[in-house]
N, C-alpha and C positions, 0 to 999 in steps of 0.2 A: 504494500500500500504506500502510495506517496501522498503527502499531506503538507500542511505547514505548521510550524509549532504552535503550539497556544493554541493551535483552532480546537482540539479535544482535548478534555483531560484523560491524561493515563494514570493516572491513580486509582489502584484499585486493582487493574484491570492487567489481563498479559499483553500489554504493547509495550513499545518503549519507543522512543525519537532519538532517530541517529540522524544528526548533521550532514548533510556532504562536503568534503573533503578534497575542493578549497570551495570554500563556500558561493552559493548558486542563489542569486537573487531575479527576480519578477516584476514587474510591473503592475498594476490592478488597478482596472477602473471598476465602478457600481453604476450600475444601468438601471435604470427602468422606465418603463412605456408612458409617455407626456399625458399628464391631463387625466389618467389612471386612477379612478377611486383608492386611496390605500387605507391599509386598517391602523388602529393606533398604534401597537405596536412597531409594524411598516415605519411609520411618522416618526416615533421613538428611534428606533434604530437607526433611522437617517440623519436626524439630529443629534444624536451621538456621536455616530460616525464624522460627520461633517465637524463635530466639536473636537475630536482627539485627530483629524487630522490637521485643521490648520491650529492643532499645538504642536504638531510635530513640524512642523514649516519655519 
């Protein structure tokens, strides 16, 4: 399985997260369809998101 860190916890659980080795970075955009009813959560999450990324800028 390939993943990214953080995305699951593995505690608990028989997985583990191995690195690669020299380390392998990605790019990521969040899409979604204009004008699109979203639920609150949706709206949540987006505003989150949008909040921890421009503190990371």
């Amino acid at each position: 399985m390939l993943t990214l860190d953080k995305l699951i916890s593995t505690e608990g659980r028989n997985l583990v997260f191995i690195p690669f080795e020299p380390e392998q970075t990605v790019g990521m955009t969040l899409v979604w369809k204009k004008y699109q009813p979203q639920t609150k959560a949706a709206e949540k999450f987006v505003e989150a998101f949008g909040a921890y990324v421009r503190g990371q800028q």
